[in-house]
Backbone and ligand atoms as CSV (ligand in chain L), in Angstrom:
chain,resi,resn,atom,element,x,y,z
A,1,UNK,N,N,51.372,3.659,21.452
A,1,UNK,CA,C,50.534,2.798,20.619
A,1,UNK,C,C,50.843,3.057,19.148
A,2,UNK,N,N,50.706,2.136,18.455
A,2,UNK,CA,C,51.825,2.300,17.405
A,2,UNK,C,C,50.569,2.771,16.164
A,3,UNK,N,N,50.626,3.753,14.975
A,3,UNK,CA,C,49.484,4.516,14.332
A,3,UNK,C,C,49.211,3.658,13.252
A,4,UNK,N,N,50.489,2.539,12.809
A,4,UNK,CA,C,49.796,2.509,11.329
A,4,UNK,C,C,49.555,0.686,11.543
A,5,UNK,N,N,48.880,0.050,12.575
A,5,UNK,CA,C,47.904,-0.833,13.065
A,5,UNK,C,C,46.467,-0.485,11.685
A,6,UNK,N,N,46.399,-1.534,10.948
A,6,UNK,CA,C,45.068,-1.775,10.426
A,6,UNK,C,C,44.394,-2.060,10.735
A,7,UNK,N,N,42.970,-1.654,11.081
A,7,UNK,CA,C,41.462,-1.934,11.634
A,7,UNK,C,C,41.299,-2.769,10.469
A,8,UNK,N,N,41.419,-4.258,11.242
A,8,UNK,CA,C,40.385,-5.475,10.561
A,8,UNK,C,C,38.562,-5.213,9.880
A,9,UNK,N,N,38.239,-4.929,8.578
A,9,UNK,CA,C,37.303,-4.503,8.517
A,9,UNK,C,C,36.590,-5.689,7.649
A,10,UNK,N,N,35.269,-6.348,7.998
A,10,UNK,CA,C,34.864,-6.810,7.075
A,10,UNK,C,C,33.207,-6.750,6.600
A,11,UNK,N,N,33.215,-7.528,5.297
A,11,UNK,CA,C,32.159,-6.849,4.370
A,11,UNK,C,C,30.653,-7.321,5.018
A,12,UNK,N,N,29.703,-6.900,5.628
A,12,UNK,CA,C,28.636,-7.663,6.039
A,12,UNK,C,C,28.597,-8.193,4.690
A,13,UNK,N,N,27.997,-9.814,5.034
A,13,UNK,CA,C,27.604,-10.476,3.568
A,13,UNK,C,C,26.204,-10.003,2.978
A,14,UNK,N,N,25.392,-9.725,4.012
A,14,UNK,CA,C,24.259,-9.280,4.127
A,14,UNK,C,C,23.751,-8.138,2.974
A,15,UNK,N,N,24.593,-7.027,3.672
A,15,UNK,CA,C,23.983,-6.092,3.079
A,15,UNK,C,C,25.744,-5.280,2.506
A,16,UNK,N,N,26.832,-5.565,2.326
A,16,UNK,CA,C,27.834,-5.416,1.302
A,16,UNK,C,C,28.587,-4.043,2.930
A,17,UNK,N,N,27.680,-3.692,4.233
A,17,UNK,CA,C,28.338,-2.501,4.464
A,17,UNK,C,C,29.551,-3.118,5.052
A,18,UNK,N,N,30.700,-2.272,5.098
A,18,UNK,CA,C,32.147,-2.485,5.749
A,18,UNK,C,C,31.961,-2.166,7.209
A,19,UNK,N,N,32.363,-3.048,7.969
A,19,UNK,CA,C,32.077,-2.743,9.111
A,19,UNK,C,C,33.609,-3.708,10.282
A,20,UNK,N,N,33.892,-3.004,11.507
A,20,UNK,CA,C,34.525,-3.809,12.243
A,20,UNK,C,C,33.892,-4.440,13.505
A,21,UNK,N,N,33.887,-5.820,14.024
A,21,UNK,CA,C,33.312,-5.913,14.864
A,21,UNK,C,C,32.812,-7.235,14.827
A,22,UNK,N,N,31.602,-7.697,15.421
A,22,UNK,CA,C,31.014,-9.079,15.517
A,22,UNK,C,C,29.444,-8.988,14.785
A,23,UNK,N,N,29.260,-7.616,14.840
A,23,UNK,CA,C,27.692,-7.293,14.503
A,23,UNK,C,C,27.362,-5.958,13.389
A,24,UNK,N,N,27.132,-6.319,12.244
A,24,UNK,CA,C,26.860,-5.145,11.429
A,24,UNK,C,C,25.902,-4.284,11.780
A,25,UNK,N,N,26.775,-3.039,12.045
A,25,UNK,CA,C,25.708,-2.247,12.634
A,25,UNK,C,C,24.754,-1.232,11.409
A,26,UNK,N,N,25.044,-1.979,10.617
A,26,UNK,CA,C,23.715,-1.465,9.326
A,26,UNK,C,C,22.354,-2.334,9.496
A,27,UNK,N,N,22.730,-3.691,9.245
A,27,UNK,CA,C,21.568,-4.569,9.031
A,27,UNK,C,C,21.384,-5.617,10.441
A,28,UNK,N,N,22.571,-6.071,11.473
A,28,UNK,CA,C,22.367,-6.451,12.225
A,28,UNK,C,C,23.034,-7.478,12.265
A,29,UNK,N,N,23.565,-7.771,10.843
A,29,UNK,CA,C,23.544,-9.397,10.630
A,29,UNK,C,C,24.961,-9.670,11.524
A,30,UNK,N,N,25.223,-11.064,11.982
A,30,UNK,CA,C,26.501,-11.465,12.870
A,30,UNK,C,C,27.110,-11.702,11.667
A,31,UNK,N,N,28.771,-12.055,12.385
A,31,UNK,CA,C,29.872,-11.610,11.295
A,31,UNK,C,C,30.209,-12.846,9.988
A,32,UNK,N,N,29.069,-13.886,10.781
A,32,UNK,CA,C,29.421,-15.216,10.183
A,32,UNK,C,C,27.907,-15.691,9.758
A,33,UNK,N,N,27.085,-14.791,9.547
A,33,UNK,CA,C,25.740,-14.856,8.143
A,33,UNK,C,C,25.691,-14.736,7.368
A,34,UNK,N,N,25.423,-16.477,7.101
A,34,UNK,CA,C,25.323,-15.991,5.092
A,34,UNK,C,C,24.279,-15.338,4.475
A,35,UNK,N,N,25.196,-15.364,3.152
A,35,UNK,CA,C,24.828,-13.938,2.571
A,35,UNK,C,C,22.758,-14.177,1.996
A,36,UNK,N,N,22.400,-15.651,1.765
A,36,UNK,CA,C,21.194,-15.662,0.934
A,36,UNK,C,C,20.057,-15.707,1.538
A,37,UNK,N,N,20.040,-14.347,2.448
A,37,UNK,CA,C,18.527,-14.399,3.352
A,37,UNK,C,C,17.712,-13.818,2.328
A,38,UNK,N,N,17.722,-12.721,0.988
A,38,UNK,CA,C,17.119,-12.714,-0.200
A,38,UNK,C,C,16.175,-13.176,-0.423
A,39,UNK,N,N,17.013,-14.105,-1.120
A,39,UNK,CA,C,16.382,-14.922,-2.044
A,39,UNK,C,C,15.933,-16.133,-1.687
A,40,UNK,N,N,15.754,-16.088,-0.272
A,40,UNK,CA,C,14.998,-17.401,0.627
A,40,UNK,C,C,13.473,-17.212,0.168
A,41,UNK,N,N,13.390,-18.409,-0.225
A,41,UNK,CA,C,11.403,-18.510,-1.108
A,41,UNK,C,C,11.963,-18.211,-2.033
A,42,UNK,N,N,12.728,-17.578,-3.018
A,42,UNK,CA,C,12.704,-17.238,-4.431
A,42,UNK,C,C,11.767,-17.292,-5.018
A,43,UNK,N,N,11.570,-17.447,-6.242
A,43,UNK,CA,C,10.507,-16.628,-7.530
A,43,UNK,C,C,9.355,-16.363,-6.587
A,44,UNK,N,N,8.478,-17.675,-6.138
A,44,UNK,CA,C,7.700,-17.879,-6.108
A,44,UNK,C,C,6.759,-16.867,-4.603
A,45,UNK,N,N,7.680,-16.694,-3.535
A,45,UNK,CA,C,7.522,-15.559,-2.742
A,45,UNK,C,C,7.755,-13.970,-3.280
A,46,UNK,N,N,8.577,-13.926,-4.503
A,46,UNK,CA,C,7.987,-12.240,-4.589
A,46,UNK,C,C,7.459,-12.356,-5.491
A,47,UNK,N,N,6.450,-13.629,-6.399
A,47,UNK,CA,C,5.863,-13.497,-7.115
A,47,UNK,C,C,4.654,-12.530,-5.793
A,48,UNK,N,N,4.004,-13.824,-5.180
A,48,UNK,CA,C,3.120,-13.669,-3.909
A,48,UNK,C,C,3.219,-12.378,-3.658
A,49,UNK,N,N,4.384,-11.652,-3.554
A,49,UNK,CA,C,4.533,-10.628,-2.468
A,49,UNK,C,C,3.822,-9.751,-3.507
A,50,UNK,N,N,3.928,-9.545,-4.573
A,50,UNK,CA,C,3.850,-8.812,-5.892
A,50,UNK,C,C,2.328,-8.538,-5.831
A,51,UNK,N,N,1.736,-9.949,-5.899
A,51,UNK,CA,C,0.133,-10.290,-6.077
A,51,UNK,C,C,-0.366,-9.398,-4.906
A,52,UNK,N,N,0.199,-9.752,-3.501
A,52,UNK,CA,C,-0.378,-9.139,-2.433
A,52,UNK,C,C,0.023,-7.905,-2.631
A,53,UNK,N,N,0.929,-6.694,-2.963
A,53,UNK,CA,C,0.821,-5.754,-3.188
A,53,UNK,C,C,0.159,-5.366,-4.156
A,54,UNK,N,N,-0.268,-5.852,-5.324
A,54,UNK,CA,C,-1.051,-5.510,-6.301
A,54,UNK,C,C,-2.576,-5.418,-5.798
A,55,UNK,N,N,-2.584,-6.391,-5.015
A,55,UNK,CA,C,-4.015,-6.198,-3.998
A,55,UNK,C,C,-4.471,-5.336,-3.143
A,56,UNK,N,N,-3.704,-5.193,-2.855
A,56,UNK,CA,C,-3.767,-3.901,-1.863
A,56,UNK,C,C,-4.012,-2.681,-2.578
A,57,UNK,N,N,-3.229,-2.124,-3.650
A,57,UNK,CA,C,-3.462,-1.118,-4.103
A,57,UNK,C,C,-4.718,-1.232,-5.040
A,58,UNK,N,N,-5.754,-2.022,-5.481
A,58,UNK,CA,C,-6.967,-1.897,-6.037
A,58,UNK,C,C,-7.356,-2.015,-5.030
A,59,UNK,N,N,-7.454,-2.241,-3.193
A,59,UNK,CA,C,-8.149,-2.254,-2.655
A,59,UNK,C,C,-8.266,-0.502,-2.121
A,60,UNK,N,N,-7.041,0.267,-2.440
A,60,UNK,CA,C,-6.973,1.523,-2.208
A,60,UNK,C,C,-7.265,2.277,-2.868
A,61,UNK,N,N,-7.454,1.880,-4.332
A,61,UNK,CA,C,-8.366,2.787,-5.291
A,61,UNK,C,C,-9.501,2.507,-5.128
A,62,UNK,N,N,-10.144,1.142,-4.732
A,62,UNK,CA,C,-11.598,0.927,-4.961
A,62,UNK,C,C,-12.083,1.779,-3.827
A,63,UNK,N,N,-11.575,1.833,-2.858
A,63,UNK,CA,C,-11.761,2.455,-1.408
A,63,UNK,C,C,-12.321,3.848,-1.900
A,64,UNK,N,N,-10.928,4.528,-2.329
A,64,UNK,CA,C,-10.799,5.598,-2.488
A,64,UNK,C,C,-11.667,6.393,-3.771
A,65,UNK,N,N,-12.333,5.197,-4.593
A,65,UNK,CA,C,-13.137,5.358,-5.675
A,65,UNK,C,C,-14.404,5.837,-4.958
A,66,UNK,N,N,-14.662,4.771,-4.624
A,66,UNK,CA,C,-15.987,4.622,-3.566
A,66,UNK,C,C,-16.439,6.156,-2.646
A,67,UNK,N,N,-15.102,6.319,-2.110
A,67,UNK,CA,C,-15.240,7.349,-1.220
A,67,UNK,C,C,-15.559,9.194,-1.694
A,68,UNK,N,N,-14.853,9.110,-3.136
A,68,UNK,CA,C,-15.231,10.110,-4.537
A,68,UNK,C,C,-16.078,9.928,-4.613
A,69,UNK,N,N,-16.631,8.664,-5.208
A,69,UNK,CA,C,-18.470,8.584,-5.944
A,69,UNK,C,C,-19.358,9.607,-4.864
A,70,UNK,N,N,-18.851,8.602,-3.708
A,70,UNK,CA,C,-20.206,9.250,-2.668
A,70,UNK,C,C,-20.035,10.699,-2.134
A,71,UNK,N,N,-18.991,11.307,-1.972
A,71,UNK,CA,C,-18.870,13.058,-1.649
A,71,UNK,C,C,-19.647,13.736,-3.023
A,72,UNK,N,N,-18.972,13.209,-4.596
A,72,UNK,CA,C,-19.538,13.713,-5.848
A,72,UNK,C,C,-20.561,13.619,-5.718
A,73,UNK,N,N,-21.557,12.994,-5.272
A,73,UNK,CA,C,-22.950,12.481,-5.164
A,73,UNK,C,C,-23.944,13.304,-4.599
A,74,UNK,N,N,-23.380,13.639,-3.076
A,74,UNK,CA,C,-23.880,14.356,-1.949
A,74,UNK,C,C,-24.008,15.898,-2.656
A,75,UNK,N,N,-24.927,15.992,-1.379
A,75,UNK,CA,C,-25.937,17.589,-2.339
A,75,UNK,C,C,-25.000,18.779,-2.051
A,76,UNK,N,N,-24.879,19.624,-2.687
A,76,UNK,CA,C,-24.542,20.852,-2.431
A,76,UNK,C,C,-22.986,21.284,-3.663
A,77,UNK,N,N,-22.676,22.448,-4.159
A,77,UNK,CA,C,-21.820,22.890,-5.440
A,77,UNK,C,C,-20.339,22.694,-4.471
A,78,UNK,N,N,-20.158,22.103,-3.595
A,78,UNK,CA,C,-18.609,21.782,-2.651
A,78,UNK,C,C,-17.574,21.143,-3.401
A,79,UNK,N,N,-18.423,20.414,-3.960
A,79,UNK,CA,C,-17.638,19.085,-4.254
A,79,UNK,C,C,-17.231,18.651,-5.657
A,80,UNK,N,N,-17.475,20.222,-6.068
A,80,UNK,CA,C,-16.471,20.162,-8.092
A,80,UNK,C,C,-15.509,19.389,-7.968
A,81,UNK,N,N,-14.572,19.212,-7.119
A,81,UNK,CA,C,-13.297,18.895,-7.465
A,81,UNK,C,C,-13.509,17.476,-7.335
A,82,UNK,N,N,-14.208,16.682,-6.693
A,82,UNK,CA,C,-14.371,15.341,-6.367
A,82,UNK,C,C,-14.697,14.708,-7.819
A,83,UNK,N,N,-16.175,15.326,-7.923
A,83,UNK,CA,C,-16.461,15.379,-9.504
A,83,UNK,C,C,-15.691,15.098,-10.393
A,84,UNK,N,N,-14.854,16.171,-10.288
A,84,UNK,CA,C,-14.211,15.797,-11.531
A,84,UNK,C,C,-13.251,15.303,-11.671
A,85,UNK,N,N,-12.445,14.832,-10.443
A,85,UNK,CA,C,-11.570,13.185,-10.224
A,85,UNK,C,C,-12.309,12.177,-11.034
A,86,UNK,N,N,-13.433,12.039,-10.127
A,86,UNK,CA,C,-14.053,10.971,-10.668
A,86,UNK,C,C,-14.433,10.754,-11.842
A,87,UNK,N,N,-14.514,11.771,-12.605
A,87,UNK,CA,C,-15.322,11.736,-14.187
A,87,UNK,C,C,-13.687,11.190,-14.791
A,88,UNK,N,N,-12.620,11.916,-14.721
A,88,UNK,CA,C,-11.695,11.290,-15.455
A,88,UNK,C,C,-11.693,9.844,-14.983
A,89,UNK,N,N,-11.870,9.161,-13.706
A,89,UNK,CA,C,-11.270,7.931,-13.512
A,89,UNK,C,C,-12.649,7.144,-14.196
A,90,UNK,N,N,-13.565,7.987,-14.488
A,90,UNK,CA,C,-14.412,7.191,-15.270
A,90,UNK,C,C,-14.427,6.720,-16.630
A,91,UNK,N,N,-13.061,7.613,-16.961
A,91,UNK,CA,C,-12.515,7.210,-18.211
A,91,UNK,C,C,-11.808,5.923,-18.555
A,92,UNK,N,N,-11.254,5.926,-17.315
A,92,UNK,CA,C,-9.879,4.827,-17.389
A,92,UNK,C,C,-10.151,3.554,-17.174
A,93,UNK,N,N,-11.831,3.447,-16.175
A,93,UNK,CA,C,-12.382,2.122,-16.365
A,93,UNK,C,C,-13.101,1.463,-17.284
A,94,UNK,N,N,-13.715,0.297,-17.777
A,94,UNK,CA,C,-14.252,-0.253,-18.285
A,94,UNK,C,C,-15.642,-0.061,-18.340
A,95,UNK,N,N,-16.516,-0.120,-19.302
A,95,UNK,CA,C,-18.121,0.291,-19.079
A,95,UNK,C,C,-18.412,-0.926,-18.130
A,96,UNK,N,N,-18.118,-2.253,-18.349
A,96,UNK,CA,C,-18.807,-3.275,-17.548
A,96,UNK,C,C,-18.347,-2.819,-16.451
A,97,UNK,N,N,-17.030,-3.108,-16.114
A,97,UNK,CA,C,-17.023,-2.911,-14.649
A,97,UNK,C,C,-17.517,-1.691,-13.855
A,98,UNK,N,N,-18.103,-0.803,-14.657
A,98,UNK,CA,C,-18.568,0.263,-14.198
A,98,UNK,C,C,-20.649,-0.199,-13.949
A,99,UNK,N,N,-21.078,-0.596,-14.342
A,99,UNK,CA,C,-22.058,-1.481,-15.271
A,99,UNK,C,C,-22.063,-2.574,-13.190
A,100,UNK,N,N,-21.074,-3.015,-13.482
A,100,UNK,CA,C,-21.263,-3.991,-12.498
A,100,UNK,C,C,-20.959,-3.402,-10.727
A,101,UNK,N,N,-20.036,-2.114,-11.030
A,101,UNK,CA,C,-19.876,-1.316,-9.556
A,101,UNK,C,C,-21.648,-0.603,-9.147
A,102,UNK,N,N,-22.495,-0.267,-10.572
A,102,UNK,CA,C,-23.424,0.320,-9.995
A,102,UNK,C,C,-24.079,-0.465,-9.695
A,103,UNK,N,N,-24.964,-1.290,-9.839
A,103,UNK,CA,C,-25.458,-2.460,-9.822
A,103,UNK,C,C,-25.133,-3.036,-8.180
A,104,UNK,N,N,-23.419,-3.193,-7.925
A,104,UNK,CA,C,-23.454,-3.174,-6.467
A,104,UNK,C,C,-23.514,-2.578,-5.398
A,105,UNK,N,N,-23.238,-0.962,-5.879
A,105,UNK,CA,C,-23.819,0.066,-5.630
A,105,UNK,C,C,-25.355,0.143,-4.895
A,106,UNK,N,N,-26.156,-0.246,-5.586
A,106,UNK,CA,C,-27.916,-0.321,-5.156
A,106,UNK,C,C,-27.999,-1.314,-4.438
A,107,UNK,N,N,-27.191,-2.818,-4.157
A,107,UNK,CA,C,-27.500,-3.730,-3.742
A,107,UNK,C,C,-26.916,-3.832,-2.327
A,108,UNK,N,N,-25.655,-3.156,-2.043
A,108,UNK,CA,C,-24.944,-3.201,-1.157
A,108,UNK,C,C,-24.583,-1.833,-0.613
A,109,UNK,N,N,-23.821,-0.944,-1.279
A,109,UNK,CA,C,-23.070,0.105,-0.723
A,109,UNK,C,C,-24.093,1.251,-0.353
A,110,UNK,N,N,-25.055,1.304,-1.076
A,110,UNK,CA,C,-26.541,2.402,-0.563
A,110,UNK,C,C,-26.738,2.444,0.775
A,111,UNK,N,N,-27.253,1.089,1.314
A,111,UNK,CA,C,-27.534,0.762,2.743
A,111,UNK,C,C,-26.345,1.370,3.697
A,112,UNK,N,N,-25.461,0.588,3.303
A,112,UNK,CA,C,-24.269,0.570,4.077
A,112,UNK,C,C,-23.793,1.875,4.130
A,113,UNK,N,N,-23.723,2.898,3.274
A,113,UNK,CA,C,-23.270,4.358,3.416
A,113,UNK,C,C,-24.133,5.056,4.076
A,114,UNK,N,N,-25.403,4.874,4.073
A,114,UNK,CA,C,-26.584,4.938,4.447
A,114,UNK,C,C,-26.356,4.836,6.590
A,115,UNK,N,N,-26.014,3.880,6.777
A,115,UNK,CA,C,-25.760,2.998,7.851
A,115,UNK,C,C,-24.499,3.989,8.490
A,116,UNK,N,N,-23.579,4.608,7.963
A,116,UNK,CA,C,-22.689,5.136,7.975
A,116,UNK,C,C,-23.266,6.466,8.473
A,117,UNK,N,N,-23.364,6.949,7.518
A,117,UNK,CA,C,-23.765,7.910,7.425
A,117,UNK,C,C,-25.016,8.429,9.002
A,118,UNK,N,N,-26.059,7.422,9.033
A,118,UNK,CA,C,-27.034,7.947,10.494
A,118,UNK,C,C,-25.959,7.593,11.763
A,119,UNK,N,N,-24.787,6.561,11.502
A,119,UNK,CA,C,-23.968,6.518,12.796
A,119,UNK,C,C,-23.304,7.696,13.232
A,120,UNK,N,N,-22.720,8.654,12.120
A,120,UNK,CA,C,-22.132,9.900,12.035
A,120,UNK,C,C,-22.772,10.692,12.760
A,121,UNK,N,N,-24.476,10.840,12.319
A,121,UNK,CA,C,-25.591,12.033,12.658
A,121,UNK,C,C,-25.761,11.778,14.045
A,122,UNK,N,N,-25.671,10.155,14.658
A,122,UNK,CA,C,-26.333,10.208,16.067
A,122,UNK,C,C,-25.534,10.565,16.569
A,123,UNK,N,N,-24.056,10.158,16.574
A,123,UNK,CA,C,-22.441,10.316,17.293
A,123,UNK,C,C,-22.143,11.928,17.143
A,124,UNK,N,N,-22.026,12.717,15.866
A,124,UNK,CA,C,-22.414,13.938,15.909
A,124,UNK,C,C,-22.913,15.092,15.870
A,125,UNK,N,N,-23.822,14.331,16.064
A,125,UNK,CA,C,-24.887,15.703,15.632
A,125,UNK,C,C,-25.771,15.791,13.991
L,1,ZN,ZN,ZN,24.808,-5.771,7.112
């Protein structure tokens, strides 16, 4: 068998890897896919995608805000460190929106932690 035979290699369009064969075995793509699966939707889908990730992550601070307030809150000297997360992130927000979290605080999240909280006590003890 003769050694200096060149292995036909070509570029997935996909994702640029060199590969021989019918199927890039990086991304999957067949040997004859074009290259603009990208930028399919352009601007206007990673605007979206952007928004929905931007959403998500205030939904993971508010979460995670929420979930500080109420340990800082709860009785007992445990929970310095929660405290004092929270006092800095009390910096970084706005008085209104702070103004308007307590406010929903008394109207909504009291009960409901509340609600939480006796499901915990019956389930454990
Ligand atoms: Zn590929």
């Amino acid at each position: 068998m003769p050694q200096n035979v060149r292995k036909v290699y070509i570029v997935c369009r996909r994702c640029k890897t060199r590969f021989a064969g019918d199927y890039c075995p990086y991304c999957g793509a067949e040997k004859g896919t074009p290259v603009a699966l990208r930028s399919h939707g352009g601007l206007l889908s990673g605007l979206l995608r952007f928004l929905l990730s931007l959403a998500l992550l205030a939904a993971i601070l508010l979460i995670t805000f929420i979930v500080l307030d109420y340990t800082a809150s709860a009785e007992g000297d445990r929970h310095g460190a929660a405290r004092a997360i929270l006092d800095s992130a009390r910096y970084a927000i706005p008085q209104s929106v702070l103004d308007y979290y307590a406010e929903l605080k008394i109207q909504f999240l009291d009960s409901w932690i509340a609600a939480i909280k006796d499901f915990f006590v019956t389930v454990f003890g």
